[in-house]
MARBA-3410 file (N, C-alpha, C, O; in Angstrom, 1 decimal):
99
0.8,-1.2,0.0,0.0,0.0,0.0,0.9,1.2,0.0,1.9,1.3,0.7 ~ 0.5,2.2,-0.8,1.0,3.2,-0.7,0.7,4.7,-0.9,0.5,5.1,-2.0 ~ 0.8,5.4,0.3,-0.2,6.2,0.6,0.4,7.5,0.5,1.5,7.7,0.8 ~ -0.8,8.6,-0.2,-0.3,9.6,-0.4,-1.0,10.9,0.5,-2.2,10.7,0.5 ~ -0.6,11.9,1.1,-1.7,12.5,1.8,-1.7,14.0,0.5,-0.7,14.6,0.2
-3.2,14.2,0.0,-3.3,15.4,-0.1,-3.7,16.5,-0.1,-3.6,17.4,-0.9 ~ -4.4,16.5,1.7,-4.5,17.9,2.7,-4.6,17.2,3.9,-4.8,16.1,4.2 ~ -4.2,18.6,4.7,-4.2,17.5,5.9,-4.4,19.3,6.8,-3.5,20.2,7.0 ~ -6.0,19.2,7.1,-5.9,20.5,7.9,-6.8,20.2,9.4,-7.6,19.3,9.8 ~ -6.2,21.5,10.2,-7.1,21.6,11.5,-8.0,22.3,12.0,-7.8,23.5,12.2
-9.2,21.8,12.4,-10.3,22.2,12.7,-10.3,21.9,14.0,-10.6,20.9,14.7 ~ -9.7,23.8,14.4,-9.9,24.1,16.0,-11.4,23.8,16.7,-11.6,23.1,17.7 ~ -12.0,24.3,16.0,-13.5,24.4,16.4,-14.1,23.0,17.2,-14.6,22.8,18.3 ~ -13.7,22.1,16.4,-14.0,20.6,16.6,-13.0,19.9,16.9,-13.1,18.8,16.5 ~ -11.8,20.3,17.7,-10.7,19.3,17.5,-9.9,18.3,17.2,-9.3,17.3,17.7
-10.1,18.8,15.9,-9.7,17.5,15.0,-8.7,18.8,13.8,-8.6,20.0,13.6 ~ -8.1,16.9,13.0,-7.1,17.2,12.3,-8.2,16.5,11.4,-9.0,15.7,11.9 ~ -8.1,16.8,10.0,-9.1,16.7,8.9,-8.3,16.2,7.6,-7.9,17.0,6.7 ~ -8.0,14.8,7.4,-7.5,14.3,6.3,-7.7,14.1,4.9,-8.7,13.4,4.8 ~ -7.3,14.4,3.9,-7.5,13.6,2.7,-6.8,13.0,2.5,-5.9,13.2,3.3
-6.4,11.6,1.3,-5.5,10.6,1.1,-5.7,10.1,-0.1,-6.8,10.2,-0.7 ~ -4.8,9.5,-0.7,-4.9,8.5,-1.8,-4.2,7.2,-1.5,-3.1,7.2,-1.0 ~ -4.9,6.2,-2.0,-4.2,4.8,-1.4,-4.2,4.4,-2.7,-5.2,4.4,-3.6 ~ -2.5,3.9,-2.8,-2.4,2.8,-4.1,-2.3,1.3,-3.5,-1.8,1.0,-2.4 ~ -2.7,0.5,-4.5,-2.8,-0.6,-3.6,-2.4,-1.9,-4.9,-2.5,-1.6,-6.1
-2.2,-2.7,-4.5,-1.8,-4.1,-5.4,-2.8,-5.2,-5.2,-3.4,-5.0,-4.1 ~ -3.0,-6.1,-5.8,-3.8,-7.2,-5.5,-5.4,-6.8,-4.8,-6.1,-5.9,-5.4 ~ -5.9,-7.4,-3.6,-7.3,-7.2,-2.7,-7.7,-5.5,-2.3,-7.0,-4.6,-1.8 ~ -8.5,-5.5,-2.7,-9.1,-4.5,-1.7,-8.7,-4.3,-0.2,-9.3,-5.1,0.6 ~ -7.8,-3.4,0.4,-7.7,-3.3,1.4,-8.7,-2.7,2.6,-9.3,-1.7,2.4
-8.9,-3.5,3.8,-10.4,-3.4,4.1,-10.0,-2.4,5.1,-8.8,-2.2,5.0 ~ -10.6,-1.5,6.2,-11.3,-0.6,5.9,-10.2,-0.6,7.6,-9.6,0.5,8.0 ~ -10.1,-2.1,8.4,-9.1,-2.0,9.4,-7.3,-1.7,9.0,-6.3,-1.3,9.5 ~ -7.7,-2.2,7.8,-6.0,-2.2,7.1,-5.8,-0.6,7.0,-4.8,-0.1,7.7 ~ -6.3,-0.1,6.6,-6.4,1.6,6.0,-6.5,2.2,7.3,-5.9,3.3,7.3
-7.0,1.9,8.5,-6.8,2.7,9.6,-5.8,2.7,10.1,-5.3,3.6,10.5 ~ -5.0,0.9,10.1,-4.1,0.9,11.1,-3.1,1.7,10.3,-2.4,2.5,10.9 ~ -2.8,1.3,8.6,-1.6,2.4,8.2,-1.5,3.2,8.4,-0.3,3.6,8.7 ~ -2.8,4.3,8.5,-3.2,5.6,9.1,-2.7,6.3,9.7,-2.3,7.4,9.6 ~ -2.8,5.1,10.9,-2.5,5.4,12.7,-0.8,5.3,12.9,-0.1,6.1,13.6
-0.2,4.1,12.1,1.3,4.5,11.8,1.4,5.3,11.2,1.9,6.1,11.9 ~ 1.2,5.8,10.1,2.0,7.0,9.6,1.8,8.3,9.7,2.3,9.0,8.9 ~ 1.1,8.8,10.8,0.7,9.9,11.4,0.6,9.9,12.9,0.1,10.8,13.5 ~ 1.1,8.7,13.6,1.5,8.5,15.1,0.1,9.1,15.8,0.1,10.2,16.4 ~ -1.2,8.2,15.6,-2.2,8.3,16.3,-2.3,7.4,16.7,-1.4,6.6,16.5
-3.4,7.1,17.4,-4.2,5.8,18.3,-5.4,5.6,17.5,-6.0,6.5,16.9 ~ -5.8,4.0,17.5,-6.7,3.9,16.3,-8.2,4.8,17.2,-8.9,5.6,16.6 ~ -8.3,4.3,18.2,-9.4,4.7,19.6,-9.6,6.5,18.5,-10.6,6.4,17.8 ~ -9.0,7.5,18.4,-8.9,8.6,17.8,-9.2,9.0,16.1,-9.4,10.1,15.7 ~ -9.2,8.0,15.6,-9.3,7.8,14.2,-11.2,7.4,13.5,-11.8,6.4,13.7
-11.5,8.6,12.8,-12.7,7.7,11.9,-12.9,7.9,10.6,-13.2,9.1,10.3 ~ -12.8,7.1,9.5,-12.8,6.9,8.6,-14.1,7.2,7.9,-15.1,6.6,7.8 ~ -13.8,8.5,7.3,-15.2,8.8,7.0,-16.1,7.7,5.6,-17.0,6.8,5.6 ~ -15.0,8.4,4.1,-15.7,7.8,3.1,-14.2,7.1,2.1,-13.1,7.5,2.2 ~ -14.5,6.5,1.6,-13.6,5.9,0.7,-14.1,5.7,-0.9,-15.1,4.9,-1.0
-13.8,6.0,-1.8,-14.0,5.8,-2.9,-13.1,5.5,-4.1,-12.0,6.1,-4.3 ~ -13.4,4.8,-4.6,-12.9,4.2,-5.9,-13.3,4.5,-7.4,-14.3,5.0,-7.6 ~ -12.7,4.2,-8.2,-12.7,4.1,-9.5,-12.5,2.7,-9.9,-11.8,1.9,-9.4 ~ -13.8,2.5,-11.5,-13.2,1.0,-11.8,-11.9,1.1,-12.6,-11.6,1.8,-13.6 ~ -11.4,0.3,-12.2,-10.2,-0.4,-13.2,-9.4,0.4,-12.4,-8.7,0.9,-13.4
-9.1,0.8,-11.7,-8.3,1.3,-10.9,-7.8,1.0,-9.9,-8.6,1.2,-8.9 ~ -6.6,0.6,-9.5,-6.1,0.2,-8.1,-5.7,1.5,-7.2,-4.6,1.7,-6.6 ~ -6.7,2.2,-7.1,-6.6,3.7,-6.2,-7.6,3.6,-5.7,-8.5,3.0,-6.2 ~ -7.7,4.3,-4.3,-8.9,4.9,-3.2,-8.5,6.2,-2.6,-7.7,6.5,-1.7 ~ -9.2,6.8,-3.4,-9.5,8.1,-2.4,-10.3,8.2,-1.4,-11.5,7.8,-1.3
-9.4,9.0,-0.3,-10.6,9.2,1.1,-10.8,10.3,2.5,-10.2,11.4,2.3 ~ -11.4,10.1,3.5,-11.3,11.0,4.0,-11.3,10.4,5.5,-12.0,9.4,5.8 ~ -10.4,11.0,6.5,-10.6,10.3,7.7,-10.3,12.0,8.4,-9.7,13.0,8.0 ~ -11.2,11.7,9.9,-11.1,12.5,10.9,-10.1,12.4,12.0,-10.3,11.4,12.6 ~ -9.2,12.9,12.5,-8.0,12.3,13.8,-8.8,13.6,15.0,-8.7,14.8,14.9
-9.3,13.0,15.7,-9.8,13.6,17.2,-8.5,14.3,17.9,-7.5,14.2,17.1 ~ -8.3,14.9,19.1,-7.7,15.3,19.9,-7.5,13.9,21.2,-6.6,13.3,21.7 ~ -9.0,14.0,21.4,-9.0,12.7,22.6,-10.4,12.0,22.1,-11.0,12.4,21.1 ~ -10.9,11.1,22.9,-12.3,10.3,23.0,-13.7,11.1,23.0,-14.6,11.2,22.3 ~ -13.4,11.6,24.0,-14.7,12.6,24.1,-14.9,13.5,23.0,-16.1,13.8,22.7
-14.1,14.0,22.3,-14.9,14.9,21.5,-15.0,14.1,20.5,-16.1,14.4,20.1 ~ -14.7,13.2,19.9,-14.9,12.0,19.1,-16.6,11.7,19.1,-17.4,12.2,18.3 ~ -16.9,10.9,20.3,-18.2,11.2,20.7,-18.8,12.0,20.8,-20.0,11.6,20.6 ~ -18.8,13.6,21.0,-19.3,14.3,20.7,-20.0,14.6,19.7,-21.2,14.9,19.7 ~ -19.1,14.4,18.6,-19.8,14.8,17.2,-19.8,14.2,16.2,-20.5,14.6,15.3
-19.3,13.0,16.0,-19.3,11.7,15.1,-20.8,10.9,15.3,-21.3,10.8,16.5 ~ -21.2,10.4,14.4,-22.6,9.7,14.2,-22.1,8.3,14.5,-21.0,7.9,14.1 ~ -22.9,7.4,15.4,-22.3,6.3,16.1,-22.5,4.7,14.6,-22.3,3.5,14.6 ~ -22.8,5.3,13.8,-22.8,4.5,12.4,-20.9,4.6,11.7,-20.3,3.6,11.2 ~ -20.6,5.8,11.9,-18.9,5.8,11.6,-18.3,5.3,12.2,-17.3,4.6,11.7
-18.5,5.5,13.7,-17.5,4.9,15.1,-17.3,3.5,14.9,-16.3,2.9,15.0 ~ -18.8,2.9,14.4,-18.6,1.0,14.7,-18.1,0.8,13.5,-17.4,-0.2,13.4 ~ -18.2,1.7,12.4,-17.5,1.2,10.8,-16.3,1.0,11.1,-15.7,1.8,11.8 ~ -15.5,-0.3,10.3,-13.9,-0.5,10.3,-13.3,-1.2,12.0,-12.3,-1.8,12.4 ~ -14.6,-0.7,12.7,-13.8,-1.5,13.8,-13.6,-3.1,14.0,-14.4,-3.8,13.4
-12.7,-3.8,14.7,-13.3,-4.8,15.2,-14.6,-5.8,15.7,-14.4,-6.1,16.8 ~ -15.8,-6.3,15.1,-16.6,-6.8,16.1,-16.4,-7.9,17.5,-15.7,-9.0,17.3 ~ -16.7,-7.7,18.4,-16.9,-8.6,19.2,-17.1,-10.3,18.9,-18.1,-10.8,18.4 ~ -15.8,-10.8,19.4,-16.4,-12.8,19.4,-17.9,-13.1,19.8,-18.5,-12.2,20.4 ~ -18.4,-13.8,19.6,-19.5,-14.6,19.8,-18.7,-15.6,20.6,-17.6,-16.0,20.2
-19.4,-16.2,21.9,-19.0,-17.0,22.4,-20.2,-17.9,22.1,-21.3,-17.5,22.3 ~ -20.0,-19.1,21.7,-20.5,-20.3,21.7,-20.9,-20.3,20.2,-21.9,-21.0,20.2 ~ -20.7,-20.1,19.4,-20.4,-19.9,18.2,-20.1,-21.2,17.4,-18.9,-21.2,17.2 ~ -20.9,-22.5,16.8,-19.6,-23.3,16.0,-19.5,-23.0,14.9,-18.6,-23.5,14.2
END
């Protein structure tokens, strides 16, 4: 993967840092946890801080353009993100008893 940033501004008001990106990519679709965690390395966040807003593609194209939000801390995260973004890309929870 290989990632290009092309704005990267801050929004005092809401404290956040406000990204745009382009991702080149080879082979699969990279899903949506892959794209955060590079994120979170290459800009020294915590994923807990990070929401991935939209992602878009082109056919026949191995590129995604996109947009993600970097919070300050948790709370303002919650504050103003719609709880439909927050669970997007995350982890779900095991099922226990599951076969």
């Amino acid at each position: 993967m290989d990632f290009e940033i092309k704005s990267d501004k801050r929004n005092e008001l809401l404290s956040r840092r406000e990204v745009k990106f382009t991702l080149k990519y080879d082979g699969a679709t990279p899903s949506r946890m892959q794209i955060i965690g590079k994120i979170c390395a290459l800009l020294n966040v915590k994923e807990q801080q990070v929401v991935l807003d939209s992602l878009k593609s082109s056919f026949g194209k191995m590129e995604i353009n996109g947009d993600v939000r970097i919070y300050d801390n948790e709370e303002g995260k919650k504050k103003t993100e719609r709880a439909h973004l927050m669970e997007r890309g995350m982890p779900k929870p095991k099922q226990e008893g599951a076969a």
